[in-house]
C-alpha positions in Angstrom: 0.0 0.0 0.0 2.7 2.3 1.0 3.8 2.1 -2.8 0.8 2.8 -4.0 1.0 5.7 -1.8 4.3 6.7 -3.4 2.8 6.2 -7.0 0.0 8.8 -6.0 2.2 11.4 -5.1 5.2 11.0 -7.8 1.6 11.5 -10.1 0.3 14.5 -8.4 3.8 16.1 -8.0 4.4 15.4 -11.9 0.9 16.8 -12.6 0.7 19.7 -10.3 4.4 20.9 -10.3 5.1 20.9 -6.7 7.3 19.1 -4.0 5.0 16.7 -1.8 5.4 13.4 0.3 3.5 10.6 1.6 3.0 9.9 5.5 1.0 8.7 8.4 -1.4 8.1 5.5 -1.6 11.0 4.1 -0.4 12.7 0.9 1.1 16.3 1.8 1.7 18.5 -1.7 3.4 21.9 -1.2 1.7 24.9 -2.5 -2.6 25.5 -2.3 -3.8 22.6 -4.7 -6.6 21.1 -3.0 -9.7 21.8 -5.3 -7.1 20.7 -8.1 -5.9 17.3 -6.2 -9.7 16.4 -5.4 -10.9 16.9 -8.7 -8.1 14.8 -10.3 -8.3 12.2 -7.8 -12.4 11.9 -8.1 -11.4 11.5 -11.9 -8.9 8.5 -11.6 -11.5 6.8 -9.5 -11.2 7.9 -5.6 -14.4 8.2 -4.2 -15.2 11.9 -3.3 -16.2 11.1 0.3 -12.9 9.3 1.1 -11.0 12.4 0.4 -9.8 14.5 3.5 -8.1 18.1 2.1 -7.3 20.2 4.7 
């Protein structure tokens, strides 16, 4: 799971140009993305209400 994890982020760092890591659980991306990063994720299949941005 934890490279799953890694996977997500390498995407979202790629796609959103920004540093970020995975941790505790969590994805943390540098820089305000989080109506970005929800949409994208709802699109590759995340359900919406499993989603915690913060």
């Amino acid at each position: 799971k934890q490279s799953d994890m890694q996977k997500i982020v390498k995407e979202l760092k790629s796609t959103f140009a920004c540093g970020g890591t995975a941790k505790d659980g969590f994805i943390m991306l540098q820089g305000d993305h989080r109506d970005d990063v929800r949409d994208y994720l709802v699109k590759k299949g995340f359900n919406d209400a499993a989603i915690e941005v913060q």
